[in-house]
N, C-alpha and C positions, 0 to 999 in steps of 0.2 A: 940933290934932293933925295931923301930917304925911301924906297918903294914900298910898298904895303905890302904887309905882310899875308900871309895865308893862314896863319897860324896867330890867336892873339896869346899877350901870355896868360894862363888862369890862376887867381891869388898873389899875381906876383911873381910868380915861379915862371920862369922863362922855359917854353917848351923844350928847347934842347937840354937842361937841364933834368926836367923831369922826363927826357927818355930814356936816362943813363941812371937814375936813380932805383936804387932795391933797398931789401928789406935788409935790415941788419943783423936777424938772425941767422942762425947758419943756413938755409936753404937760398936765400940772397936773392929773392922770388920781383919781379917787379911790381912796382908801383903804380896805383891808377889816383886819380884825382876823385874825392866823392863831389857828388852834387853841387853841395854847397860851397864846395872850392873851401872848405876847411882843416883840412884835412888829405892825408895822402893813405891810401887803403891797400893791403896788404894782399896779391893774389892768390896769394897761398895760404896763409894761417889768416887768422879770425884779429888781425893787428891794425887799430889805426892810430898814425904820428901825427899830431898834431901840426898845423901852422900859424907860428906864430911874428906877425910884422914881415911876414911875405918870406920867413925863411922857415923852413921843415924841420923837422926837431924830432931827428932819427936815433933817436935813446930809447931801447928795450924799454929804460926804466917808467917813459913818460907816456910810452903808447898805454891806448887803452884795448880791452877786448872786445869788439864788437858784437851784440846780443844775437844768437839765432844761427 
């Protein structure tokens, strides 16, 4: 029987997955989850990658800039 976990995964994204995850630009900065679990936000630069169907879509070309 499977033990519960302590960790649930969010959007999809299995948490070990998104520990090991950066930024794709060259600072390679990690990644944090926003609020609404749509998205994966950038620590360092003003970058968020989109998630889409529970997989992250770490393309310079697709992130957006976040305002502020």
């Amino acid at each position: 029987m499977p033990q519960p976990s302590d960790r649930e995964p969010a959007a999809g994204i299995d948490p070990d997955l998104l520990a090991i995850l950066a930024c794709p630009a060259e600072h390679h900065a990690p990644l944090e989850l926003d609020p609404a679990g749509t998205e994966l936000l950038c620590t360092e630069c003003d970058r968020a990658f989109p998630i889409r169907d529970g997989i992250p879509v770490l393309l310079l070309d697709e992130a957006r800039h976040r305002a502020g």
